[in-house]
C-alpha positions in Angstrom: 107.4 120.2 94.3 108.2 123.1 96.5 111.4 123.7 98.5 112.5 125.7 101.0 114.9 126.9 103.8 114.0 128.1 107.1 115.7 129.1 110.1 114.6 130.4 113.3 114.3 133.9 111.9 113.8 133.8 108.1 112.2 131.9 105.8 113.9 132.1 102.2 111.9 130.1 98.9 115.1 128.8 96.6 113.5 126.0 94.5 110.0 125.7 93.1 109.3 122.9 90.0 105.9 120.8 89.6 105.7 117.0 90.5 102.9 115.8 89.6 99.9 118.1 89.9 101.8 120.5 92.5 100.0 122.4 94.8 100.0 125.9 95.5 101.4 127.7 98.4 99.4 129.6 100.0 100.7 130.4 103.4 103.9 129.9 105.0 105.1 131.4 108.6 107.4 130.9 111.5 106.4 131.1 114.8 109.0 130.2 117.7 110.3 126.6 116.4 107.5 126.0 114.4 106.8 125.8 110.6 103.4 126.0 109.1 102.4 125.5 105.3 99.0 125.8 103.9 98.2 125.2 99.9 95.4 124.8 97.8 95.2 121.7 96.4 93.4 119.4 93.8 95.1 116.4 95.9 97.1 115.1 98.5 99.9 116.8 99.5 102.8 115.8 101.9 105.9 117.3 103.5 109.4 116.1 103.7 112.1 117.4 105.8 115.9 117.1 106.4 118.7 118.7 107.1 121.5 119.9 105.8 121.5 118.6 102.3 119.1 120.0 99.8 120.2 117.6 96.9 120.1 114.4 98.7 116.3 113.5 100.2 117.5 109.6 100.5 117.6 110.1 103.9 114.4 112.4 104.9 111.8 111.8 107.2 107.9 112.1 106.4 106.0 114.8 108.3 103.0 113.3 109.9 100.6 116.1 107.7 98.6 115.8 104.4 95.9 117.0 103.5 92.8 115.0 103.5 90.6 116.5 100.5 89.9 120.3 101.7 91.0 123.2 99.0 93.2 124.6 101.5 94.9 122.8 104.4 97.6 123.7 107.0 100.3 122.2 108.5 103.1 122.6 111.1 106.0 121.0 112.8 108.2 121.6 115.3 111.9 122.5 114.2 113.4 123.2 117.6 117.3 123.1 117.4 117.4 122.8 113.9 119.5 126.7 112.6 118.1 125.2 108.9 115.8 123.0 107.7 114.8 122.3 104.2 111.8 120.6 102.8 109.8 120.0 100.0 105.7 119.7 99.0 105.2 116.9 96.8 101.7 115.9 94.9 100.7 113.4 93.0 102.2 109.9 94.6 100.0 107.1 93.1 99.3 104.8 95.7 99.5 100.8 95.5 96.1 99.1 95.8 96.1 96.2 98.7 92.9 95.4 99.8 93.9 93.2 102.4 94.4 95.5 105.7 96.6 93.1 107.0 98.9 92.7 104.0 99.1 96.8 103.7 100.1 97.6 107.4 102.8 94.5 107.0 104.1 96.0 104.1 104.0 99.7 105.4 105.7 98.1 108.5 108.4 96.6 106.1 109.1 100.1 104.7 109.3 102.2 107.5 108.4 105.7 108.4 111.4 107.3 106.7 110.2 105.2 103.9 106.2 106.4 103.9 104.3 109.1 103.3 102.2 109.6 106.3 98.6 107.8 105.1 98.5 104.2 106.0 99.1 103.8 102.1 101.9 101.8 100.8 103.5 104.1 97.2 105.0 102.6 94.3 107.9 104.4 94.1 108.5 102.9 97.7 107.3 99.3 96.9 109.0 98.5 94.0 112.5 98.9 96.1 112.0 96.6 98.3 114.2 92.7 97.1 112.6 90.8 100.1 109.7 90.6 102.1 108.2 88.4 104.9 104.4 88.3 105.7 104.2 84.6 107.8 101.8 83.8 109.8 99.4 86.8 109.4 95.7 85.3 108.7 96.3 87.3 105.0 93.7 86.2 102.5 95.2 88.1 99.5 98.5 89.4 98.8 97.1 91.4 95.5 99.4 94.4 95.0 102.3 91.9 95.2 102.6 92.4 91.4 104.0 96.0 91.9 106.8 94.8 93.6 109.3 94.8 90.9 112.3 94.2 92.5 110.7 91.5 95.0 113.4 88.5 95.2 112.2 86.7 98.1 108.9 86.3 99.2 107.7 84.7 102.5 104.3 84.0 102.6 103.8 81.0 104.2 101.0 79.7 107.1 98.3 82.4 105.7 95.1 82.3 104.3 95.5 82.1 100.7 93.8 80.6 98.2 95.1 82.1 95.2 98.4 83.8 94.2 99.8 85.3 91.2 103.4 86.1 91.1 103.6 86.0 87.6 104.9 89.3 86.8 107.6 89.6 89.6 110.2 89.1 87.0 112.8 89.2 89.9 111.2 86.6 92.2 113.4 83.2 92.8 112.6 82.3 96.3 109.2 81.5 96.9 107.7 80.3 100.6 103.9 79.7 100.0 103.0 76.8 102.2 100.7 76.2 104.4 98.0 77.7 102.9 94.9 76.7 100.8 96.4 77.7 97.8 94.1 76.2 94.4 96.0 78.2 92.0 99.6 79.3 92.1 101.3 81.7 89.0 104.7 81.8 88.8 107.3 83.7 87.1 110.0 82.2 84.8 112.9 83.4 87.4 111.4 80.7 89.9 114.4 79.3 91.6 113.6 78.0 94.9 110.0 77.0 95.7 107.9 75.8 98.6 104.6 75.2 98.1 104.0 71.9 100.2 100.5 72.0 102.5 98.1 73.5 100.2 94.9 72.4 97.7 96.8 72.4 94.5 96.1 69.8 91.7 98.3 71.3 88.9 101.4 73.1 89.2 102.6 74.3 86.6 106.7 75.2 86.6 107.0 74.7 82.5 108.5 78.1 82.2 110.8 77.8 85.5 113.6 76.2 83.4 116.0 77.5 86.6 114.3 75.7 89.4 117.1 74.3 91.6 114.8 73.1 94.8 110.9 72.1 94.6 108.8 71.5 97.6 105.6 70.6 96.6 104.5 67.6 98.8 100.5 67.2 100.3 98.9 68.9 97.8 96.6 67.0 95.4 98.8 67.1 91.9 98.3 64.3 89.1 100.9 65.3 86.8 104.5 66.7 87.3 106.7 67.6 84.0 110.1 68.5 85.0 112.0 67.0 82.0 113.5 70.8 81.0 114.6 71.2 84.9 118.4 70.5 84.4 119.5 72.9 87.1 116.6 70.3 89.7 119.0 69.2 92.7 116.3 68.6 95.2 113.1 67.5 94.4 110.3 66.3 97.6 106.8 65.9 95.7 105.5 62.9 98.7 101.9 62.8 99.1 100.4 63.8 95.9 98.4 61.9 93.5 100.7 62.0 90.9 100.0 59.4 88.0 102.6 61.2 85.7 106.4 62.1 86.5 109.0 63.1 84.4 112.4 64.0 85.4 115.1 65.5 83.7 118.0 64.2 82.3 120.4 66.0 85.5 123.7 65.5 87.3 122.3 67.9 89.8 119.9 65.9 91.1 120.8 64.3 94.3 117.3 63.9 96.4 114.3 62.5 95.3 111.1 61.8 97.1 107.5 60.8 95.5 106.1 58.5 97.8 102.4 58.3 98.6 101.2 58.8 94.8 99.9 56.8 92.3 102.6 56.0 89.9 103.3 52.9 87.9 106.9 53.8 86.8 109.5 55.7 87.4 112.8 56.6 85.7 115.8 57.7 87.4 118.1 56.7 84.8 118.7 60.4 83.4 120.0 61.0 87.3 123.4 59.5 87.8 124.0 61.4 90.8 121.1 60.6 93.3 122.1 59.5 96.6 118.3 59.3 98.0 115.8 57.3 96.3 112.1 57.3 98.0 109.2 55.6 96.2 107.4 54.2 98.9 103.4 53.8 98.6 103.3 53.7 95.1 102.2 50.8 92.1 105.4 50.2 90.7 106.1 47.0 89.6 109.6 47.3 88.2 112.7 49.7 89.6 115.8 50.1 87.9 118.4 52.1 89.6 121.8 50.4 88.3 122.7 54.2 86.9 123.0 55.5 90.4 126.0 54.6 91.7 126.0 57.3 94.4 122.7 55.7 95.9 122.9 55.8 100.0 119.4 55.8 100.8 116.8 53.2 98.8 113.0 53.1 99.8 110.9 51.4 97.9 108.7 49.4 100.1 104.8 49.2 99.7 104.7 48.7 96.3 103.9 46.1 93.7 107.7 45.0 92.7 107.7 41.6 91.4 111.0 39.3 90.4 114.2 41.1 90.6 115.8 44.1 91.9 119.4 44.5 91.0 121.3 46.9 93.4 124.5 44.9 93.1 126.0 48.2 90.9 124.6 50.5 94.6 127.8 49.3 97.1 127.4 53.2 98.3 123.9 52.0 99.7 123.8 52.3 103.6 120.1 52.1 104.5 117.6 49.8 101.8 113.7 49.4 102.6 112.0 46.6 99.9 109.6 45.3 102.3 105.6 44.9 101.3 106.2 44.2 97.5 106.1 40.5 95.4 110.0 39.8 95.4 111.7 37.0 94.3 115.0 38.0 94.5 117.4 40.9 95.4 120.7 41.2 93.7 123.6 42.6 95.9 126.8 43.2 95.4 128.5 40.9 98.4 126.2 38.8 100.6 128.6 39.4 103.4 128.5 42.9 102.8 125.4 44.3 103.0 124.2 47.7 103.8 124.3 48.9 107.6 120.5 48.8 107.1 118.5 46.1 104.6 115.3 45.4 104.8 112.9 42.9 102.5 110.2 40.4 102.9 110.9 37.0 104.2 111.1 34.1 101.0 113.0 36.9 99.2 116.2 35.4 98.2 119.2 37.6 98.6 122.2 36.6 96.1 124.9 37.7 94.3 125.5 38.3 90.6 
């Protein structure tokens, strides 16, 4: 690292210590208002310049100069107006690999000049400041380099190109917007709060070690299994249009919303979730449903599936809208005949009594 002071008439060196490998001045002259530098150098080099604070650079602009791989390069820029300027040569910056040109310029666009060294290269030192960053709707096929992004809390990436994403390692990440995509593996880290992932090619998903997931958005994907029984924090959970065979919930008084229609599954337990006011199982197999611990139930759909006998919702007097239609009912429990929600629904020969 070099600095220096200049003014219109002198130039005066009062700081020189390495950074990096730090390259060697060679040259340096005032002409008018300008400022030229050249160095020999092993590797790139860049300049910084502010005024009028040597010890604070928080707040300096890049120079639009570097050298590009000769042993001696020059440089110059204009410091008209300025009565002193001071600056610094820096070597040595290790640059972030993204091989996706599209991801790179979004994130160098995210930073900001003030924020860049002047290369069309996105720094580490840079990257792993930034807590929140949107790329939607960019044709991006790969957001590798994501993983240096250390303090990443929110991360955007939805309607891309994606087919595969590791976010493993961003130990700060809780806000994840993946979807629409064509996403056939997703890694997540254990910080996973708030995740949406609907519209993509995933079969598995696997949110074992994201014990602090408060909203999951994983609908139209192809998943067989779900295990959420560790997911106390769960209030919102929309999982339609998988081909779930397997769901476990937890045991939460979180939970209020609830949606797995359009799967495969057989049966269902909702007991753990006493404070669920929607319930929609539509399009499934089930052949039994037993929702007498839900007493803050306003929403029931269960229609489309393979219910036979009785379903007891005379404990639900919260329910406003009920769907039963298209299953093999015999009966339906309620809690007043004259009484009955704003909305009910069910097959005709369906007898409708109270307890």
């Amino acid at each position: 690292m070099f600095h220096c002071i200049v003014s219109l008439s002198c130039l005066t060196c009062v700081a020189a210590e390495a950074y990096g490998q730090a390259p060697a001045i060679t040259n340096i002259s005032v002409d008018t208002n300008r400022l030229s530098l050249a160095w020999d150098t092993p590797t790139n080099a860049f300049i910084v310049v502010q005024t009028p604070d040597l010890s604070n650079w928080s707040n300096a602009s890049w120079c639009a100069a570097y050298s590009t791989g000769a042993i001696v390069d020059t440089i110059g820029f204009a410091i008209s107006g300025q009565t002193s300027l001071y600056c610094r040569l820096i070597a040595g910056r290790e640059v972030v690999y993204i091989p996706d040109s599209t991801f790179r310029a979004a994130v160098i666009g995210t930073l900001g000049a003030s924020k860049m060294f002047p290369t069309n290269e996105a720094y580490k030192t840079e990257v792993r400041e930034i807590s929140s960053l949107a790329v939607r709707d960019m044709g991006i096929a790969s957001l590798r380099g994501i993983e240096e992004f250390s303090s990443l809390n929110q991360l955007l990436g939805d309607r891309n190109a994606l087919t595969h994403l590791d976010v493993s390692s961003n130990a700060s990440l809780s806000i994840l917007a993946c979807y629409d995509n064509s996403l056939t593996n997703l890694l997540l880290p254990p910080s996973m709060a708030y995740l949406y992932c609907l519209s993509n090619d995933l079969v598995q998903l696997d949110v074992s070690s994201c014990t602090d997931l408060v909203w999951l958005a994983c609908w139209k994907n192809g998943i067989t299994a779900l295990d959420l029984s560790a997911h106390n924090k769960l209030d919102w959970l929309e999982c339609y249009d998988n081909a779930l065979t397997n769901l476990l919930l937890p045991t939460s008084t979180t939970l209020w919303h609830f949606d797995c229609r359009g799967n495969h599954l057989t049966s269902l337990d909702v007991s753990g979730n006493v404070n669920l006011e929607a319930i929609v199982c539509a399009s499934n197999g089930l052949t039994q449903l037993d929702v007498s611990a839900n007493l803050n139930l306003t929403h029931l759909l269960c229609q489309d599936n393979g219910l036979t006998g009785t379903l007891d919702i005379a404990a639900n007097t919260a329910l406003l809208y009920v769907d039963t239609t298209s299953n093999s009912l015999s009966e339906i429990i309620v809690w007043d005949t004259n009484n009955l929600p704003a909305t009910f629904l069910y097959d005709g020969g369906v007898t409708i009594r109270e307890p």
